[in-house]
C-alpha positions in Angstrom: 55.6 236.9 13.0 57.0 233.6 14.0 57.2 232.7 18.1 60.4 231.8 19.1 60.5 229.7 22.2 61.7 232.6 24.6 58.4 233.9 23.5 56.7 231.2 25.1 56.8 231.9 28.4 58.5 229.6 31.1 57.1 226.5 29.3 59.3 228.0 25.9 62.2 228.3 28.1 62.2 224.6 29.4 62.1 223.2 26.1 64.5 225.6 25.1 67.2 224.9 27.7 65.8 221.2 27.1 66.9 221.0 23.8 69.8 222.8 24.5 70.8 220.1 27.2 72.6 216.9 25.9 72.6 215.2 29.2 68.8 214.5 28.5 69.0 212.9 25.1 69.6 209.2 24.7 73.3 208.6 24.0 74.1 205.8 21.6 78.3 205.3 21.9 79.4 203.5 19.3 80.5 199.8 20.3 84.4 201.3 19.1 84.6 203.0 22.2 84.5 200.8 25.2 86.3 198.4 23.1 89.5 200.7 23.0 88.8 201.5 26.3 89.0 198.0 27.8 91.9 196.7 25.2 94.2 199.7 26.1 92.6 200.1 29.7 92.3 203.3 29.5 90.5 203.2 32.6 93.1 201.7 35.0 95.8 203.8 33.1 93.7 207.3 34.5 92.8 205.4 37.6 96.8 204.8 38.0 98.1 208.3 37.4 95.6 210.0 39.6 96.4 207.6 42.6 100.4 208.7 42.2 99.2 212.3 41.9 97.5 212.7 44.9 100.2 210.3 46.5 103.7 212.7 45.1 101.3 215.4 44.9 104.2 217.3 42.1 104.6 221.7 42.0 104.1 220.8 38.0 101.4 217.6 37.2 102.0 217.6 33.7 105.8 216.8 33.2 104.9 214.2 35.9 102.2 212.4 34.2 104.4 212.3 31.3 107.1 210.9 33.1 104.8 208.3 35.0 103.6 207.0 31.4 107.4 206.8 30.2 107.8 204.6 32.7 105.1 202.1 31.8 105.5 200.1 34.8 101.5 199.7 36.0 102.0 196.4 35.2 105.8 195.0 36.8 106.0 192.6 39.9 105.3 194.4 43.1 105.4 191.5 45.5 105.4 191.4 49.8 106.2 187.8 50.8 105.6 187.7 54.9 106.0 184.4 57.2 107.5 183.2 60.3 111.1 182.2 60.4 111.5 178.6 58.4 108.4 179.3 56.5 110.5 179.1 53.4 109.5 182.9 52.4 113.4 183.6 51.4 113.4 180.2 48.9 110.1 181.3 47.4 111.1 184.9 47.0 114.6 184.0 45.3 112.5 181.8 43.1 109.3 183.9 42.2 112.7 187.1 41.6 114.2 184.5 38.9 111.5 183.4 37.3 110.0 187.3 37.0 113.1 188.6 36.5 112.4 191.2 38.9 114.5 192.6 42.2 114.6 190.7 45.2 115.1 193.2 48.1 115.3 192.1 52.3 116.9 193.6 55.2 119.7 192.2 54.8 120.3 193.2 50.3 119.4 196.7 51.6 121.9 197.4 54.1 124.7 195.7 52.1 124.1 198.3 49.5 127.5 199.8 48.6 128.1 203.6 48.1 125.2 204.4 49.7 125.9 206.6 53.4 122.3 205.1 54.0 123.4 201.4 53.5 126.4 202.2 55.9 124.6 204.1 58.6 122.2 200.5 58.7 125.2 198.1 58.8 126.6 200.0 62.1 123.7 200.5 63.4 122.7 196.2 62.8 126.5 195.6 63.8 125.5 197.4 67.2 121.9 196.5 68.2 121.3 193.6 65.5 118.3 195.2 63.8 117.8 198.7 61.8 115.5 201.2 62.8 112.3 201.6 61.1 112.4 205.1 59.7 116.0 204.1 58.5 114.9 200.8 56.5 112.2 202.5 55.2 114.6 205.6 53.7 116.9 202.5 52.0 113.7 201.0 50.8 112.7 204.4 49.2 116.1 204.9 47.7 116.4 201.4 46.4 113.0 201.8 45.0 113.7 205.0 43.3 116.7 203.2 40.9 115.7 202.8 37.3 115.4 198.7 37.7 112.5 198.5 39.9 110.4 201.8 38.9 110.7 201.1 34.3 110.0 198.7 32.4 113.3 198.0 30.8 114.2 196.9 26.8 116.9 194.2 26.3 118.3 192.7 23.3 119.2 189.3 22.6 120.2 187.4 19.8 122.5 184.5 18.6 124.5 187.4 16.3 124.4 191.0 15.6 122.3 190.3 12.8 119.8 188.2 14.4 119.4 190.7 17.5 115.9 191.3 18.7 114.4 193.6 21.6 112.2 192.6 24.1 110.3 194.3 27.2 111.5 192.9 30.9 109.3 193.1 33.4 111.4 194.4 36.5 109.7 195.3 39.7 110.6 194.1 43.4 109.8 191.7 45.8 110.0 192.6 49.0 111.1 189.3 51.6 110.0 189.6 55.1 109.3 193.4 54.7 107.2 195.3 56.3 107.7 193.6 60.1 105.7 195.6 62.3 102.1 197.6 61.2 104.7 201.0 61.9 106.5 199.3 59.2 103.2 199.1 56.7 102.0 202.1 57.6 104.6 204.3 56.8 104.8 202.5 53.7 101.8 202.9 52.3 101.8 206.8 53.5 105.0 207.0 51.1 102.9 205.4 47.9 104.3 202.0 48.2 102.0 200.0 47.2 102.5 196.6 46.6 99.5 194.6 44.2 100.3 191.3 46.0 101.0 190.3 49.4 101.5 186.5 50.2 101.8 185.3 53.7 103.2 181.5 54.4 101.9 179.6 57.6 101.9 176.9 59.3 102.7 175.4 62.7 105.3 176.8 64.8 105.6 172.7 65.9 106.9 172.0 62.3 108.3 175.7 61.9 110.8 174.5 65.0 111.8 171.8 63.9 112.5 172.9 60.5 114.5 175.5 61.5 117.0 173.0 63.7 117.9 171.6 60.1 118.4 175.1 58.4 121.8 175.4 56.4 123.3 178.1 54.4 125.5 178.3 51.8 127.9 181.8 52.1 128.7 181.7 48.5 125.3 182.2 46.4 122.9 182.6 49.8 121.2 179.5 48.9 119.2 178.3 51.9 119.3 174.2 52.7 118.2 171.9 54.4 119.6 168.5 56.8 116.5 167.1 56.0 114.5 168.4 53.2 116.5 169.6 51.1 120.3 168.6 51.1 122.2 169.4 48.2 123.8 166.5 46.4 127.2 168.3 45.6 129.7 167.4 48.1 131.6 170.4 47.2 128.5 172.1 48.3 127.7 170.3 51.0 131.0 170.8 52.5 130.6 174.8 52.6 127.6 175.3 54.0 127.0 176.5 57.7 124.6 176.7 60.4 122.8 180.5 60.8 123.1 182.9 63.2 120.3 182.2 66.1 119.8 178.8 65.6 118.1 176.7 68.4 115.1 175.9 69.6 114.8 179.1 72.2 115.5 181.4 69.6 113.1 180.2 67.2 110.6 179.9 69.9 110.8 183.8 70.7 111.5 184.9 66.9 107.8 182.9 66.3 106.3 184.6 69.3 107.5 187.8 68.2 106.3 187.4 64.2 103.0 186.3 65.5 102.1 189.1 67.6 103.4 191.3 64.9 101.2 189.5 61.8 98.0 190.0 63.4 98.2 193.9 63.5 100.1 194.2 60.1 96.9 191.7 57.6 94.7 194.5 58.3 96.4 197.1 56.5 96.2 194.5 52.8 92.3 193.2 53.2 92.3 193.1 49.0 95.7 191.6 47.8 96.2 188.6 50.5 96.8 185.1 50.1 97.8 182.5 53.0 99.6 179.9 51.6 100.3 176.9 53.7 103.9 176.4 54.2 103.8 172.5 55.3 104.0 171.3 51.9 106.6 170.8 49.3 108.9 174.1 48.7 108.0 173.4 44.6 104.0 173.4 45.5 104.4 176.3 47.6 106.3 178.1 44.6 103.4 177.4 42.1 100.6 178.5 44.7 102.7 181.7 44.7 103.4 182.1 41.3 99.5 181.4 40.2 99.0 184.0 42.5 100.8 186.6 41.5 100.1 186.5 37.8 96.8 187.2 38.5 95.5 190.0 37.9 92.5 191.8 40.6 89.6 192.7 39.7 89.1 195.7 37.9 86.8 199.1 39.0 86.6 199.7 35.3 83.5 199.6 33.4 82.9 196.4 31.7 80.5 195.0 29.0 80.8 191.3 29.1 81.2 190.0 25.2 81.1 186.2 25.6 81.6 183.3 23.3 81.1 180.0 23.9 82.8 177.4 21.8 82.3 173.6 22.1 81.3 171.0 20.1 77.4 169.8 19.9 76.2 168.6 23.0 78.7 170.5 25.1 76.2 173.1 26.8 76.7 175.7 25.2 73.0 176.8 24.8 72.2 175.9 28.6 75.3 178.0 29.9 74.5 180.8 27.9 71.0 181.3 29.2 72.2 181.2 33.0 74.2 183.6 32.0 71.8 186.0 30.6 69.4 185.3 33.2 72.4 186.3 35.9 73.8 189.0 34.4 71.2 190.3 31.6 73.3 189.4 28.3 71.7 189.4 25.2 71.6 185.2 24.1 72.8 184.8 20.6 72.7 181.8 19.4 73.2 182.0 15.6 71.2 179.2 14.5 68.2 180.5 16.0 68.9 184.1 14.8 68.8 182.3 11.0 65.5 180.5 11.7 63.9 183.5 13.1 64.8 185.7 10.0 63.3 182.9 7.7 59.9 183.0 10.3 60.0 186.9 10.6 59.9 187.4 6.8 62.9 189.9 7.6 65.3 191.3 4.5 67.2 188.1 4.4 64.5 185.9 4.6 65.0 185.0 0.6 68.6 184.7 1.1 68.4 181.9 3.6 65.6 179.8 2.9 66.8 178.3 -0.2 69.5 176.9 1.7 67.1 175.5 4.8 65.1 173.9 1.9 68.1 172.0 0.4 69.5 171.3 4.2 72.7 173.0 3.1 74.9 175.7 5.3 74.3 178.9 5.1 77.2 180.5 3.4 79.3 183.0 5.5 78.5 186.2 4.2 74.5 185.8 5.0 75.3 184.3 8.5 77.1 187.6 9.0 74.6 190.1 7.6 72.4 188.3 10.0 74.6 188.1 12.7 75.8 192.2 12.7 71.8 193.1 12.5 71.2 191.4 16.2 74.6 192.9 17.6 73.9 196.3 16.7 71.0 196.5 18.2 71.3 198.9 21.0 70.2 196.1 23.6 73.7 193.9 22.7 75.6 197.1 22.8 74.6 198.3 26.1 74.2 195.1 27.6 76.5 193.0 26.4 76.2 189.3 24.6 76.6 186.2 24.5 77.5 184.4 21.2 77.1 180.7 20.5 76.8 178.5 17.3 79.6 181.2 15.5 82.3 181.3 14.4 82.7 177.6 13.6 86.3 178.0 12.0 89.0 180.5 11.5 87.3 181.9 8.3 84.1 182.8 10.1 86.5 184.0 13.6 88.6 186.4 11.4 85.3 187.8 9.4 83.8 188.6 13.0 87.1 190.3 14.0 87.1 192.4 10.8 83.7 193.4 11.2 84.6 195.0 14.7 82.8 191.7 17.0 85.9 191.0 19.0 84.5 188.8 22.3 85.9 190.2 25.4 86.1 186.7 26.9 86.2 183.5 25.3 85.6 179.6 26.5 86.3 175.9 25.0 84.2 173.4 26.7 85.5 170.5 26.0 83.2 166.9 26.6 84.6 163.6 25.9 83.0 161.9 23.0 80.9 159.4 25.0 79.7 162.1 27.2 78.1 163.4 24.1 76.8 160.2 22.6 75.2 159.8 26.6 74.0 163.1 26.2 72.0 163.4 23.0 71.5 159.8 21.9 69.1 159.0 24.3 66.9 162.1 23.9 63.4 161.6 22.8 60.4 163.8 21.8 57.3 162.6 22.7 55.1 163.2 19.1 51.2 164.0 20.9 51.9 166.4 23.9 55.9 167.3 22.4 57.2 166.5 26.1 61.0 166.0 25.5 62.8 162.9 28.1 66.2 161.2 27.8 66.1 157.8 28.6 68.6 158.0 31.6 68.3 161.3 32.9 64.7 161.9 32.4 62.8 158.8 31.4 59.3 158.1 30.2 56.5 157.9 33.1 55.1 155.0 31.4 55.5 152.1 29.3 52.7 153.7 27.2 54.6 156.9 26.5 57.8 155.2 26.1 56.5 153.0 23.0 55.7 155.9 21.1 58.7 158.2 21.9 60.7 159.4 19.1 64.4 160.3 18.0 65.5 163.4 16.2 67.7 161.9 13.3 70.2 164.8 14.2 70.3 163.1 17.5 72.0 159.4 15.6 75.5 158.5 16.7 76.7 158.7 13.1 75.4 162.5 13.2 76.7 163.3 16.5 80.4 161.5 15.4 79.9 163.8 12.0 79.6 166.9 14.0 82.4 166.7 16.7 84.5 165.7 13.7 84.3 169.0 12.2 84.5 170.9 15.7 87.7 169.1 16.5 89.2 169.9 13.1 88.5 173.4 13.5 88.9 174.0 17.2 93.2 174.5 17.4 92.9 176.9 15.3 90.3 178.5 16.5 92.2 178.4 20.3 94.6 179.5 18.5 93.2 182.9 16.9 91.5 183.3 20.4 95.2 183.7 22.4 93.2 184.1 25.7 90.5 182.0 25.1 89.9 179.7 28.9 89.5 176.2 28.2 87.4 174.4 30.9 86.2 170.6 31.4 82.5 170.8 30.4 82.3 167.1 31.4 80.9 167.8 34.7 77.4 169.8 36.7 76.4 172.5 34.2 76.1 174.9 37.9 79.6 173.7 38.3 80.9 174.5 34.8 78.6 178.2 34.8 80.7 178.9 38.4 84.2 178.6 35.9 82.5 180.7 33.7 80.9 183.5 36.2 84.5 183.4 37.6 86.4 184.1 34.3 84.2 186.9 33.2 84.5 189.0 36.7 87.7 188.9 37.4 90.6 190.3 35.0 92.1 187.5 32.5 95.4 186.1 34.3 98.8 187.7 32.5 100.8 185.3 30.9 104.4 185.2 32.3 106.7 183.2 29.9 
């Protein structure tokens, strides 16, 4: 009779129940899988839905969820802009709303509200003591925030004619100007799940702030905010309209800074992750850009990521030394595609045959081969797990879509782009040193001595008219290429290789930035 494992004894039973439990084998995920994950980000999608869960808490989660994803508004403008009084937070809100297209709401937007009983209990109240209660503000924020323009995502059509109308997505959202004012203020907020994903907070000096504000003018008709000074309209129609604000002399402005700056301090705290102090005491259009860089960048994710590099550039650009810092760092797999050829050929592997003809005749390796080659190393359970980083292919657009139809889509992707006579600098004036094999470059690294020098040699690869041939090709092939890779980062690889790896480092740990038209 045949023993079955229970018959076994204990021992029996442990390899029973181990065989029976899959959390002890080896899982192999197929590469499909995080790829999905990361271009449909699944994980911040979950991540998102389960923080508004536990924030509404809803009798029934599931018609919720479904409603949350209807929305699909993870990704819209939810901006706090905070500063003292002529800090310029209003201009740069009114311009970051515009240019967004999203909802600019302040104190003042909220409680002009009309047919709202909350709007009009606000403006008696301001009318009376010239400020609103907190719990009141807060109520209008919540019911302003609850209207379909700043909670969806919304579709408009546009079009010269009927029959040339198209549809597009509008990112909607709010800005919030000057709001919260008082920690009471943030805290409540965020206790009600409003959560903004940036906060920017203008400074500087309350000597410049003062004086500043003396020269503040408004214009009643479109709110515009101008200056005697900085920034005087040149319409006399305009110029002729516009009036001094409420509260405007030195005194005032003097206890209106005293009162933001003891009020700042205690409210920072509650946004440690999503703030950025922007200096104020520049121009209003640098302060706007600052902002607007800002805010279309995305924060770094919790979710689980498997770097994918490529490095693009033409010869000489450092490619190969960036990609081993890199895997040194951060453990990628380094794939550099002419070496993975010449070690096939040395290995004797499968498509050994197939590429030594061609290394014979000093022709290219044709496409097809390269890739063979190519999908055998990132396979391997190493690049998988790990992650890679690619160099020496794709070349051209051919080679880039073959890649992207065999599944290899790079998660990240970076142009290094080296003037021509940086190049010629670089790789003209190496040498090889033909008894000990000791490589120099004449400028960076030169000979010890004279002896040593006579006898140097120079890889014919490493000629001018080579190196010109080469970058030719890149160059022909590279717009294209940037192209096809629509979020590819193009850096200036002219410059300290620990300099160009810290551009690098940075655009593979945080998110890329979204692209605002």
């Amino acid at each position: 009779m045949t023993r079955g494992p229970s018959d076994s004894g204990p021992q029996g039973a442990a390899a029973l129940r181990g065989s029976m439990d899959a959390t002890t084998a080896p899982h192999r995920i197929p590469p499909q899988m995080p790829q999905y994950g990361e271009a449909n980000h699944i994980f911040e999608l979950m991540q998102n839905m389960l923080e508004q869960l536990l924030i509404h808490q809803p009798k029934d989660p599931i018609p919720f969820m479904i409603d949350h994803l209807q929305r699909d508004n993870d990704y819209v403008p939810k901006i706090v802009i905070l500063g003292p009084p002529a800090s310029g937070k209003t201009t740069i809100a009114m311009w970051l709303a515009k240019h967004l297209s999203t909802n600019l709401l302040s104190v003042e937007s909220l409680i002009a509200k009309e047919y709202s009983p909350l709007a009009a209990d606000a403006r008696m109240h301001y009318q009376k003591f010239k400020m609103v209660p907190d719990m009141l503000l807060i109520r209008l924020m919540q019911e302003r925030l609850k209207e379909e323009d700043c909670v969806r995502r919304t579709l408009f059509s546009y079009g010269l004619s009927q029959s040339t109308e198209q549809s597009s997505l509008c990112d909607t959202g709010w800005i919030l100007d000057g709001i919260p004012e008082t920690r009471e203020q943030a805290l409540t907020i965020q206790t009600l799940g409003i959560s903004p994903r940036h906060v920017i907070v203008l400074s500087a000096p309350d000597t410049i702030l003062i004086e500043r504000n003396l020269g503040k003018r408004i214009d009643p008709q479109t709110g515009e905010i101008y200056h005697t000074t900085f920034d005087w309209p040149p319409e006399s129609e305009i110029q002729n309209r516009l009036m001094v604000p409420a509260g405007i002399f030195e005194g005032e402005t003097a206890r209106k800074l005293l009162e933001y700056h003891r009020n700042i301090v205690r409210i920072l705290p509650s946004y440690p992750k999503i703030l950025k102090v922007i200096s104020a005491d520049q121009p209003c259009v640098d302060v706007f850009y600052q902002a607007l860089t800002y805010v279309q960048t995305s924060h770094r994710s919790n979710a689980p990521f498997t770097p994918r590099v490529l490095l693009c550039g033409p010869v000489g650009s450092g490619k190969s030394l960036q990609a081993a810092l890199l895997a040194q760092k951060y453990g990628l797999i380094n794939v550099c595609c002419g070496q993975l050829l010449k070690e096939a050929v040395a290995d004797k592997s499968k498509y050994s045959d197939l590429i030594q003809p061609f290394f014979e005749k000093e022709i290219a390796v044709p496409d097809n081969i390269i890739m063979k080659v190519l999908k055998q190393r990132l396979d391997q359970q190493d690049c998988v797990e790990r992650g890679w980083v690619l160099h020496g292919f794709p070349r051209d657009l051919d080679q880039a879509h073959l890649m992207d139809n065999l599944g290899y889509k790079p998660n990240r992707v970076f142009f290094l782009n080296v003037p021509f006579d940086s190049v010629i600098e670089r790789l003209s004036l190496r040498r090889t040193d033909p008894i000990t094999g000791e490589r120099y470059h004449l400028m960076y690294k030169p000979p010890p001595t004279i002896e040593v020098q006579t006898r140097l040699l120079q890889n014919p690869k490493d000629s001018e008219e080579q190196i010109k041939l080469k970058m030719d090709l890149f160059y022909r092939n590279s717009a294209e290429l940037e192209q096809f890779y629509g979020d590819a980062i193009t850096l200036n690889g002219d410059q300290d290789p620990y300099t160009v790896f810290e551009y690098i480092e940075s655009g593979i740990i945080n998110r890329l930035p979204k692209k605002v038209p």
